[in-house]
C-alpha positions in Angstrom: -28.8 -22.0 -35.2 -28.2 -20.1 -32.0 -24.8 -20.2 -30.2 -25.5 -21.9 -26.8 -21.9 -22.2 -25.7 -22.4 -19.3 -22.6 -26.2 -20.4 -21.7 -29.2 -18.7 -22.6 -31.3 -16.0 -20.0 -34.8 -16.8 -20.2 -37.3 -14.0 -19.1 -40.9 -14.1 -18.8 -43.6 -11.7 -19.3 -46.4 -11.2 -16.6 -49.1 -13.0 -19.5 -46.7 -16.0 -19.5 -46.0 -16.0 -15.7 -49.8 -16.0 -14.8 -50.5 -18.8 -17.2 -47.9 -20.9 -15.6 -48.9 -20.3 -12.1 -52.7 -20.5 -13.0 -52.2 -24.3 -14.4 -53.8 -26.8 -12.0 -51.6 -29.6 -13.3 -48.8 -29.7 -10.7 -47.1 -32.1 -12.8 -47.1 -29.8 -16.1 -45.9 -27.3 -14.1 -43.2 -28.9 -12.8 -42.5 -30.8 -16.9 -42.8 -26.7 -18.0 -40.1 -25.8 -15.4 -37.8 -28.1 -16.1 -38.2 -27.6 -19.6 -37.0 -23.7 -19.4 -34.3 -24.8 -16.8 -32.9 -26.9 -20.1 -33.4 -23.7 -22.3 -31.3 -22.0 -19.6 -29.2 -24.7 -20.8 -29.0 -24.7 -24.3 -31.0 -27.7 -24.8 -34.3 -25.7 -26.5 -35.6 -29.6 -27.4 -38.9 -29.6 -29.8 -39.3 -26.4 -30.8 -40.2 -24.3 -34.1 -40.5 -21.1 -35.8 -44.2 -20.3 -36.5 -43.7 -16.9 -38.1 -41.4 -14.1 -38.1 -40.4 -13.5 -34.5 -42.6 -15.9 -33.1 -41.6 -19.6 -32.2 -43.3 -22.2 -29.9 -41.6 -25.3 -27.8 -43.7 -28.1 -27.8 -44.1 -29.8 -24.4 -45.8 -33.5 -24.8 -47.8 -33.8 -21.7 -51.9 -33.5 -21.0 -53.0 -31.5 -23.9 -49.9 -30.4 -25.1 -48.3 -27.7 -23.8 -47.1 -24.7 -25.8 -44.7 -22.2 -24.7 -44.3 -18.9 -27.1 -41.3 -17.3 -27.2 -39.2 -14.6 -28.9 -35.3 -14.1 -29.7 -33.6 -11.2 -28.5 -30.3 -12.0 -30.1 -28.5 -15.3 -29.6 -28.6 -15.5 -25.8 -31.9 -14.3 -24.4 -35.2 -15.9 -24.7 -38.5 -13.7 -24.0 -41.3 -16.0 -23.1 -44.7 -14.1 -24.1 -47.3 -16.9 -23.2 -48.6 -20.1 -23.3 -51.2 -22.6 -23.7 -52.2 -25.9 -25.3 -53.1 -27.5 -28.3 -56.6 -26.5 -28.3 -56.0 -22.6 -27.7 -53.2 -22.3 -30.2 -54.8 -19.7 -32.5 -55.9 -17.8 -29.6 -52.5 -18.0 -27.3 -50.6 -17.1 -30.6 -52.7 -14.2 -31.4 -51.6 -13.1 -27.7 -48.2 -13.5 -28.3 -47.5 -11.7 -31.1 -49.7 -8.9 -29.6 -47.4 -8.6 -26.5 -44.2 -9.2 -28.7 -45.3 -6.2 -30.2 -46.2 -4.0 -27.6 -42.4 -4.6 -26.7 -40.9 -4.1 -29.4 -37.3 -4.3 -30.1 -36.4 -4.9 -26.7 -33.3 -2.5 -26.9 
């Protein structure tokens, strides 16, 4: 469990930030905003570890939205991309490409 007690800083990469401005769903755009805003907050909501380094929160709206992110120790998120339900192989495959490329992040 992560502490939460001081917020979390949420960071994007360029993949992730041209998927999110690219969707033509105002609506999911605006659910996927909100939904960092709360992991700003602490609140990470459905979310799971899918392997190592790489974890995914679920958003349940249209095709279901997935956001893939990494850890950098207990206060800092690094979202690396996104997609939906029926480009999870493909989106995940992308993430774990750019995680990485970035490596430790230090």
């Amino acid at each position: 469990m992560k502490d939460n007690s001081g917020g979390i800083r949420v960071l994007q990469t360029a993949t992730f930030a041209t998927w999110l401005d690219g969707l033509r769903d105002p609506i999911a755009q605006a659910r996927i905003a909100l939904r960092i805003r709360r992991v700003e907050l602490g609140n990470l909501g459905d979310w799971k570890q899918l392997d190592g380094r790489v974890f995914e929160l679920r958003i349940h709206h249209g095709p279901g939205y997935r956001l893939y992110f990494a850890w950098h120790g207990a206060q800092l998120v690094l979202l690396l991309a996104g997609g939906d339900k029926s480009s999870q192989r493909r989106d995940l495959a992308a993430a774990r490409v750019l995680l990485h490329r970035i490596g430790d992040l230090t």
